[in-house]
Every structure is written in C-alpha cells, then in structure tokens.
C-alpha positions as CSV (number, residue, x, y, z in Angstrom):
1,X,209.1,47.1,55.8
2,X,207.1,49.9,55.1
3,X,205.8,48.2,51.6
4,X,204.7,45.5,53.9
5,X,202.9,48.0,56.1
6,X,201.2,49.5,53.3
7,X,199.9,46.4,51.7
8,X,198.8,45.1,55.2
9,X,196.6,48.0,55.5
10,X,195.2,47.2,52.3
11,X,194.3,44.0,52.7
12,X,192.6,45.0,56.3
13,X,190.5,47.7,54.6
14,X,189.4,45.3,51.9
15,X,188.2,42.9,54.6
16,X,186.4,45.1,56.3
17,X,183.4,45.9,54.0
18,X,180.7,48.5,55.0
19,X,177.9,47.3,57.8
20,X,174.5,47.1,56.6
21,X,171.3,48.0,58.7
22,X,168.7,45.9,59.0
23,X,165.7,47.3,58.8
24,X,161.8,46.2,57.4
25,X,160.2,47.7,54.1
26,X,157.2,47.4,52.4
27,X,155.3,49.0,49.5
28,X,152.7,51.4,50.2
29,X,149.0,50.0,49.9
30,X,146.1,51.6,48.4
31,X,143.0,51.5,49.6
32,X,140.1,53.4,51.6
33,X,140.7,55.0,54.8
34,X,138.8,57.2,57.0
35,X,139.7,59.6,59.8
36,X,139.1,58.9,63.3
37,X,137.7,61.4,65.9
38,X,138.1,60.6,69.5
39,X,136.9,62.0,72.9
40,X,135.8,61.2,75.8
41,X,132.4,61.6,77.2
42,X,130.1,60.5,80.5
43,X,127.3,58.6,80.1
44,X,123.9,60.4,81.0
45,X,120.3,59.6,80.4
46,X,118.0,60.1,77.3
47,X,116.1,62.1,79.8
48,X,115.6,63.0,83.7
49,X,112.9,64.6,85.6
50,X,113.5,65.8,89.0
51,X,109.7,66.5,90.5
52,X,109.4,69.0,93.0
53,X,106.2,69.6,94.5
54,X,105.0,73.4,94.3
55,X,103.6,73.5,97.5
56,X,104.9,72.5,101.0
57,X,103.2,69.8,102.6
58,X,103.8,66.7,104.4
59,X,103.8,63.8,102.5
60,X,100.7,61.1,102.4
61,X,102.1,58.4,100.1
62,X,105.0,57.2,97.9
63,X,103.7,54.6,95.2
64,X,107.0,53.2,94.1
65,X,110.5,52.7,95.1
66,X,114.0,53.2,93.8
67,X,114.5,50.8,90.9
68,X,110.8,51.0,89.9
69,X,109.9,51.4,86.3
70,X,107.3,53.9,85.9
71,X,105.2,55.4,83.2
72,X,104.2,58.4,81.6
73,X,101.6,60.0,83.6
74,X,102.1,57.3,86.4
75,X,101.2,59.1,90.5
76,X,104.5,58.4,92.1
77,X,104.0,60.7,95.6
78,X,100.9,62.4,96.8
79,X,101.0,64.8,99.8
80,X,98.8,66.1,102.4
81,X,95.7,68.0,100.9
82,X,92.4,68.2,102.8
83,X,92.9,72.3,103.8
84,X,92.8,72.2,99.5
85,X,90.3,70.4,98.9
86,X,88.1,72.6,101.1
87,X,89.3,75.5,99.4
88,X,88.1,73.9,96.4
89,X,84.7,72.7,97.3
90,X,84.2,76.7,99.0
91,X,85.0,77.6,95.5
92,X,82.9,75.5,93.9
93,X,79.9,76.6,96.3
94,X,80.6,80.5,95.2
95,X,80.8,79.7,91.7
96,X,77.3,77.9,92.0
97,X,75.6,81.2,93.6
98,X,77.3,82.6,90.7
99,X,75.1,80.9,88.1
100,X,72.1,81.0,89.7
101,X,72.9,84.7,90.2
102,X,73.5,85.2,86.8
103,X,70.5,83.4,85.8
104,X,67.9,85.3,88.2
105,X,69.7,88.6,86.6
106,X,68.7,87.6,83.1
107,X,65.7,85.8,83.7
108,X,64.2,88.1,86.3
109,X,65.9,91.0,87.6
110,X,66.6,93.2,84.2
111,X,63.1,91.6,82.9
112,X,60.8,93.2,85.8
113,X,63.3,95.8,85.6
114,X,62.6,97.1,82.0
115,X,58.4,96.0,82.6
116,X,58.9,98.5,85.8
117,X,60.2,101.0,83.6
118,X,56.9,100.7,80.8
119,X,54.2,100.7,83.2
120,X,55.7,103.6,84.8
121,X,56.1,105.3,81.2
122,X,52.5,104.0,80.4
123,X,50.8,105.7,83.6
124,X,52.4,108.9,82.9
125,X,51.4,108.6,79.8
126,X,47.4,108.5,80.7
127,X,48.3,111.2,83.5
128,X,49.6,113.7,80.9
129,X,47.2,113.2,78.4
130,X,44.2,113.6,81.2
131,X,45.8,117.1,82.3
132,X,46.4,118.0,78.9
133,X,42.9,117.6,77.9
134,X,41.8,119.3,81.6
135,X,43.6,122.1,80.2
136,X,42.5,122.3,77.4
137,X,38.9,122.2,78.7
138,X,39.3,124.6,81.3
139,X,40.9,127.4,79.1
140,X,37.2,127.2,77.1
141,X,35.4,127.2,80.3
142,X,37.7,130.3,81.2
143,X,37.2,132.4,78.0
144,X,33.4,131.8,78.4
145,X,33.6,133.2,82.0
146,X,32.5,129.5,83.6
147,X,35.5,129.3,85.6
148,X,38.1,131.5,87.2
149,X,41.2,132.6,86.1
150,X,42.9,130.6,88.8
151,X,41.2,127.6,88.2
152,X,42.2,127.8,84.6
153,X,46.4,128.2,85.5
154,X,45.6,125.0,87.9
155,X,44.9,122.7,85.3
156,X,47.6,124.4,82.8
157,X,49.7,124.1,85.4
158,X,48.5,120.5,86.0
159,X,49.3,119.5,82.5
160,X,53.2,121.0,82.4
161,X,53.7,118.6,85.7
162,X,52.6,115.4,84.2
163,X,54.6,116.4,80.7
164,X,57.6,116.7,82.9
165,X,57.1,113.5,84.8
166,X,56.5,111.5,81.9
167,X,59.3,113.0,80.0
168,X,61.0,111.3,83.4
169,X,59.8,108.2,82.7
170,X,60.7,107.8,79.1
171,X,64.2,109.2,80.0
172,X,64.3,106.4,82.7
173,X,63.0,103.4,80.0
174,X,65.8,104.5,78.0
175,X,68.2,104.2,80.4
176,X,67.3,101.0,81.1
177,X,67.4,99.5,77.7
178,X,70.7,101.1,77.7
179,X,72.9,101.3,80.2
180,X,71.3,99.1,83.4
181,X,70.4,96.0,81.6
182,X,73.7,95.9,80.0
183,X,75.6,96.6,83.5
184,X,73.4,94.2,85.6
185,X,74.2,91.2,83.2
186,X,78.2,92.2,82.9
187,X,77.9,92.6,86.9
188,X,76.6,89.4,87.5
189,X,78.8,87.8,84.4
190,X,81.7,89.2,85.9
191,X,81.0,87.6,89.4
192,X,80.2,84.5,87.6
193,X,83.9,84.6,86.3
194,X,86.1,85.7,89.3
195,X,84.4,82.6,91.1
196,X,85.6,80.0,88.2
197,X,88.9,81.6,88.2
198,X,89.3,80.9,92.3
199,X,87.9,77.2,91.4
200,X,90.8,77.0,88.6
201,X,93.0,78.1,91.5
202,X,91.7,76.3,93.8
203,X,91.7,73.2,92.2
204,X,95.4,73.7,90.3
205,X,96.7,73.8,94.2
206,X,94.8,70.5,94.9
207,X,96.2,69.2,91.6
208,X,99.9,70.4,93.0
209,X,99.5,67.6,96.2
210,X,100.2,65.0,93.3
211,X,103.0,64.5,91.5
212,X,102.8,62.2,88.7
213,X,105.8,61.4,86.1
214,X,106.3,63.2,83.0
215,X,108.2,60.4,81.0
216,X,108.7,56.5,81.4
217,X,111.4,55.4,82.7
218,X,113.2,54.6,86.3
219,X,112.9,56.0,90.2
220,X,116.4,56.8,90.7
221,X,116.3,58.8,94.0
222,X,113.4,59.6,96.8
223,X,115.1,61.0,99.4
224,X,111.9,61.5,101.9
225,X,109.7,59.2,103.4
226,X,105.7,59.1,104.4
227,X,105.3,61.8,107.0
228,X,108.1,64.2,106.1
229,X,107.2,67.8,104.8
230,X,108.3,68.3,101.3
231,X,109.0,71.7,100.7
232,X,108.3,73.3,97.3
233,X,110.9,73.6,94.8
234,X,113.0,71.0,96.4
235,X,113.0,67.6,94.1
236,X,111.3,64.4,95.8
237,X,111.3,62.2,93.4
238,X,113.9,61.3,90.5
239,X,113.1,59.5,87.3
240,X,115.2,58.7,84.7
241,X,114.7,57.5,81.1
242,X,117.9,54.7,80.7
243,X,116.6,53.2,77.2
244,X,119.2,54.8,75.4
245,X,121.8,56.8,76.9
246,X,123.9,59.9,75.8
247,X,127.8,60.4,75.4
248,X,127.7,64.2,75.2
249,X,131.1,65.1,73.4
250,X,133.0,68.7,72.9
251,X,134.7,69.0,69.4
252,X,136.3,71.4,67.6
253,X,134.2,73.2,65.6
254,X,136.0,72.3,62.0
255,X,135.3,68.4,63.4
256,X,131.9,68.7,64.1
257,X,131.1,70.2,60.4
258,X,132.2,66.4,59.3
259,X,129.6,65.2,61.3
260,X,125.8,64.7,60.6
261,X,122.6,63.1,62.3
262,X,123.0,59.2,62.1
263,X,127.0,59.5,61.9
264,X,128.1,56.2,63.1
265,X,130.7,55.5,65.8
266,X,131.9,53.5,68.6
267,X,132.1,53.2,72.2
268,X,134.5,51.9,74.2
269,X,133.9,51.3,78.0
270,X,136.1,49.7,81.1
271,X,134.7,45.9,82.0
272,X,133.0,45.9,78.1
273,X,134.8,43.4,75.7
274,X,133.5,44.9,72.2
275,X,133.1,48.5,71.7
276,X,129.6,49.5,71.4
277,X,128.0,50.6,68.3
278,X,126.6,54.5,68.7
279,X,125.1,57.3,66.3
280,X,125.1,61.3,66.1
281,X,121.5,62.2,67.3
282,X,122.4,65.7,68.3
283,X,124.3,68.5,66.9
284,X,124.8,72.2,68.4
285,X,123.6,74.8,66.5
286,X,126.1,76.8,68.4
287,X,129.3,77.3,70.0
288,X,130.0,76.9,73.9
289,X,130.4,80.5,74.7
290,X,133.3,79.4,77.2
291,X,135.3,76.5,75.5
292,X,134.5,77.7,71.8
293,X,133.8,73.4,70.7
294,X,130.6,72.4,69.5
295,X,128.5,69.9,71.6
296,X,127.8,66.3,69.6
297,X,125.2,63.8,71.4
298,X,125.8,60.3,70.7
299,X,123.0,58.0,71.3
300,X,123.8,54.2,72.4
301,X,120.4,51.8,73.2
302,X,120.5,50.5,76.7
303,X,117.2,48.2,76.3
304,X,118.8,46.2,78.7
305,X,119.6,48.4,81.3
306,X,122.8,47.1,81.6
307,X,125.2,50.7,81.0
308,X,124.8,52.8,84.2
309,X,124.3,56.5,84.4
310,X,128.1,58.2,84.9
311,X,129.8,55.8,83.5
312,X,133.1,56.9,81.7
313,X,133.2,56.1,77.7
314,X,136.0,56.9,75.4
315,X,133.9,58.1,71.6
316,X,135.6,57.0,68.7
317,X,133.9,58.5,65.4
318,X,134.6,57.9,61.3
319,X,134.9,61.1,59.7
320,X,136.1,61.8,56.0
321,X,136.7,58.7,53.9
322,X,139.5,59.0,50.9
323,X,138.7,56.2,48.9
324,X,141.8,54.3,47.2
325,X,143.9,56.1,49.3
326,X,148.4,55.9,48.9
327,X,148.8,54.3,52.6
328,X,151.9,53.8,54.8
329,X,152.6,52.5,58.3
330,X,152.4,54.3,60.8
331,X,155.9,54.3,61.9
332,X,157.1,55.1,58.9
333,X,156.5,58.6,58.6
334,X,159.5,60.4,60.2
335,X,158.3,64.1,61.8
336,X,161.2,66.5,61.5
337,X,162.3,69.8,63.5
338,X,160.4,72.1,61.0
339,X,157.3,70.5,61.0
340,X,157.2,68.4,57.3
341,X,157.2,65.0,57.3
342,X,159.8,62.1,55.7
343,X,159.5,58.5,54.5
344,X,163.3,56.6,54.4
345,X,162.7,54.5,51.0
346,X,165.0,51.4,49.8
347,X,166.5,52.2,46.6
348,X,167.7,50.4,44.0
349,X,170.8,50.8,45.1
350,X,170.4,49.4,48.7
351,X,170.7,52.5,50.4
352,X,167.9,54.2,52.1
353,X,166.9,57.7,51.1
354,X,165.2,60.4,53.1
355,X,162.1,61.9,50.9
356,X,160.0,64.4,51.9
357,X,155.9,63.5,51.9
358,X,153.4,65.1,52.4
359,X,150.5,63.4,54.9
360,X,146.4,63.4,54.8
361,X,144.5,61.6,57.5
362,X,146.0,59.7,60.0
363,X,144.7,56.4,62.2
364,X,146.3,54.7,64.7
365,X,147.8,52.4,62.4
366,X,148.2,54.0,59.0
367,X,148.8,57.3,57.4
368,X,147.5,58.8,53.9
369,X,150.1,59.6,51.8
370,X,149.2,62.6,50.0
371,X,151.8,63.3,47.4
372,X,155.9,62.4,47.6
373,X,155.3,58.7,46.7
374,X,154.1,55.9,44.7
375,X,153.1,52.2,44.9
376,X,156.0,51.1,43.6
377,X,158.5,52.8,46.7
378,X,160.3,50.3,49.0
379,X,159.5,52.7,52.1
380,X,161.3,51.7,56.1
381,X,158.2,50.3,58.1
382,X,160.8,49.7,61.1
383,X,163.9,50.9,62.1
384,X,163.9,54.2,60.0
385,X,164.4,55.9,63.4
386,X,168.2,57.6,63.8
387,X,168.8,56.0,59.7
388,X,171.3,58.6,58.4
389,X,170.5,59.6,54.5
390,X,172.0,56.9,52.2
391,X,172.7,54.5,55.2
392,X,173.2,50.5,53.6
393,X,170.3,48.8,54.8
394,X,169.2,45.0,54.6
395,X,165.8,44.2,54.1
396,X,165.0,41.4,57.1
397,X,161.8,39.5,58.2
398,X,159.4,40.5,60.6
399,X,161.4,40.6,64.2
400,X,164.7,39.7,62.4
401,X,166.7,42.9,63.8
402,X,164.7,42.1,67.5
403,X,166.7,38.3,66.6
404,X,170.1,39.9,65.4
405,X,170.3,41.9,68.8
C-alpha cells in the first residue's frame, strides 16, 4: 500500500505542471523623444493701463464704454477744468509782459542807460578841462600881480572839483558797461523765465483734466460716471491690450536654462478642444527672491478675442530632445525602495528577469532608456507589477490577461 501511495503522488506532481503568468512584452523602440515641462499659469494681458487722473475733479465726459476698442493716444475721460484754464491764460498774460519787458530792457532801458552814462562823462569832461585851463590862467595872472592870491586858489580849486566829478562819471560808464547792463538783461531774462515755467505748469495741470490711452486695446472697467469727482491717484478708467495674452509660469531654475525666446509649447484650457500653440517671449534674468523659480512668459495670439483675461491654462513645454533615443513603456519601468529603477525582460528561457536600468527623460507615455538594455530585450509592458524574479510568464495579446480573469 505504501508503493501505491508513493507512485500516486508521483503521478499527481507530474500532472500538475508549473502556472505560467500572462503578461505583454514588447521590444524597446528607438527613436526621438523630448522632455516635457508642465505648469500651470493664469492668463493675463499683453499689457494693462489703469489711468488715474492726477488731479481731483469732477468728471465732464466719458468717450467710450466697457467693451470699447480704443487706440493709442485715443481721449477716453475728460474732467472738469475751467479754474485751469484760467490759470493758464493768467500765465500766459504774465509771460507776455515778460517779453515785452525784456524787449524794452534791451531795446531801451540799458541803451539810454549807457548814452546817460557818456553824455554825463562828456560834460564833465568839457567842465574839467574849462577849470583846468582857468587855473592855469589865473596862476599867470597871479604871479604877475593881476589877481589875488584868493582868486588864484578859487579856480585851482575849481579845477580839482571837476577832476573829481569827472573821474565820477567815468567810474559810473564803467559800471554800466559792466555790471548794470548785464544785471538789467539777466533781471528781465529771468522774469521772462519764471513766467514760462508757471505757463508749463499751468498748462501740464490743464493737460492732467484729460486722460487719453497709452496703448490700443479694450475698456475693461470705468467705475464712475459723468458728475462724480475723480480723485487723483485712484484709476478711472481700465484698458487692456487682449491681442495676445500671457501664461506667466514659475520653473525651476535648472528648467528654465533649457528654455530660449521662441521655445514652442502648448496650452491646454477647460471648454477648448485642441491645445493651443504658444511661444517663450520672456525670460527672467533673475530669481524670485521668495520662491527661488525663474519667471517664463508664454505668449498665445488672441486676434480674436476669444481667451478671456484669468482664465486658468495648464503649460506644457518641449525641452531637451535625444534623438534615436532606446524607448520603453511607461509602465514598464519598475521604481524600487532604494530609488534605481528595473525593467522585468522575457528570456529565452520563458522566465522573466528583473534587470536593473538606468532612465533619461520621461513623458507621459514613454521613458528613455539610458543604459541596462538593448533593442533586441523582450521587456514586460503589462503586468510586471508584483512579478517575482524568474516567475514563468506567457506572452498574450493586448487585453488577453483583462480576458483570462
């Protein structure tokens, strides 16, 4: 009886042959493939101007309304200005008596001035050389005995006077080809100038009741109407320039040096069927002092007006490209607990064999294999998960182990 226990065992072990897994293989491919960076942005506008008067005033007139299209240069909102204006014309009016000031000062004043000045010169002149000649005549008569002594110091005395007072006079001529001609003209050129600069001011405050836009583009807020006071430095008027609009991304800094002006990449937005094609227009120069990334603009045309301001866009960027690349599934690379990465491959055998791998870039459907295979590996596309090393597997169709459950 125990023979025949024996040999029934036998024959139970030889029917029972080992189970194989079925699981899907494939060789790895070769070919390009290029790393995907991805992040998520808002969309804002090319550019925005919020205008805000620099003056308070009531408001006299809106030109356009929310929605409008406007123009460089374009008035959008003039406010209340007639106390300005007549500030302005009183400046004009001083800066008028200016010139002609100016102009009677050169023309007249320093001229009569400096002819003043000669004539005065010139009769003291004559004077002296009359008394000088009186003395002279006199001191004869006196050393003949004609005249007395005291008529004799007269004229001498006569002579020193009018020597002095046309010294005088030539001191004065001097003074004015020196000094008061040259002060007269600066005094009068210098009122001639503090009157235009109150007319500058005067007119840059009337220039401040209008507020005109400083790029093309559309009225996206006015939040006062015809009456109400704006007050300065509070915006009135919003315009916005929607042609293109911005995704304003935050990368690592080791990311953004992969990137260039022109860099290509996609948009993907909620409601929007295709992603939408985009380019790098804007790089940082720096790094955010508080998150350490580098801002990246990417610019995507709204001709159409269609994309709205705030609207949520996922950014998906091509970075490096490996060209004829060693390329595996996705799910085929199997992370382990100390951080390397294995493939399960087919051998010849039929029993699947961990190997380590080491990976390059990564996409959401394939994985560059950097070294640790070869084209001509049978590597586990599906159902590698939980395989033990040197597990019997069975290479099935597409869905064939989804069909054997």
């Amino acid at each position: 009886m125990l023979a025949l226990l024996l040999s029934g065992c036998k024959s139970k072990e030889a029917e029972a042959p080992d189970v194989a897994v079925t699981v899907q293989a494939a060789h790895p491919t070769q070919g390009d493939i290029s790393e995907e960076i991805a992040a998520d942005a808002i969309l804002a506008p090319l550019s925005q101007a919020a205008l805000a008067p620099r003056i308070s005033a009531p408001i006299r007139a809106e030109y356009v309304q929310r929605g409008a299209r406007v123009r460089k240069g374009q008035l959008l909102v003039s406010l209340e200005d007639r106390d300005l204006q007549g500030s302005a014309l009183d400046s004009r009016g001083s800066l008028t008596a200016a010139k002609a000031n100016l102009t009677a000062t050169t023309d007249a004043t320093i001229p009569e001035d400096l002819k003043k000045a000669q004539t005065d010169l010139e009769q003291t002149r004559s004077v002296r050389d009359v008394a000088q000649r009186t003395a002279a005549e006199r001191k004869q008569l006196f050393a003949q005995g004609a005249i007395s002594g005291r008529d004799a110091d007269a004229a001498v005395a006569g002579a020193v006077q009018s020597q002095a007072a046309f010294e005088n006079a030539q001191k004065h001529l001097d003074a004015v080809r020196r000094t008061t001609e040259r002060t007269t003209k600066q005094t009068a050129q210098g009122q001639l100038q503090s009157a235009q600069g109150k007319l500058l001011s005067a007119e840059a405050q009337v220039s401040y009741a209008e507020l005109r836009s400083p790029i093309s583009g559309v009225v996206t807020d006015r939040p006062l109407f015809p009456g109400e006071t704006a007050n300065a430095g509070s915006p009135v008027i919003t315009v916005m320039d929607t042609s293109s609009l911005l995704a304003k991304l935050h990368l690592a800094q080791a990311t953004a040096q992969k990137l260039s002006r022109g860099h290509k990449a996609e948009l993907t937005i909620a409601g929007v069927n295709e992603p939408l094609e985009a380019s790098v227009s804007f790089i940082s120069p720096a790094l955010d002092a508080g998150s350490t990334t580098v801002e990246v603009w990417l610019q995507l045309p709204n001709a159409g007006g269609q994309l709205k301001v705030g609207t949520p866009v996922h950014a998906s960027i091509t970075g490096t490209t490996i060209p004829n690349a060693l390329k595996v599934p996705k799910d085929a690379i199997l992370p382990e607990q100390d951080g390397s990465t294995t493939v399960m491959v087919v051998g010849s055998d039929g029993k699947a064999h961990r190997r380590s791998v080491k990976t390059g870039i990564r996409t959401d459907e394939e994985v560059q294999v950097v070294s640790g295979l070869s084209a001509a590996d049978n590597v586990v596309t599906s159902g590698a998960y939980g395989l033990s090393d040197g597990a019997k597997v069975e290479i099935g169709k597409p869905g064939a182990a989804e069909d054997k459950d």
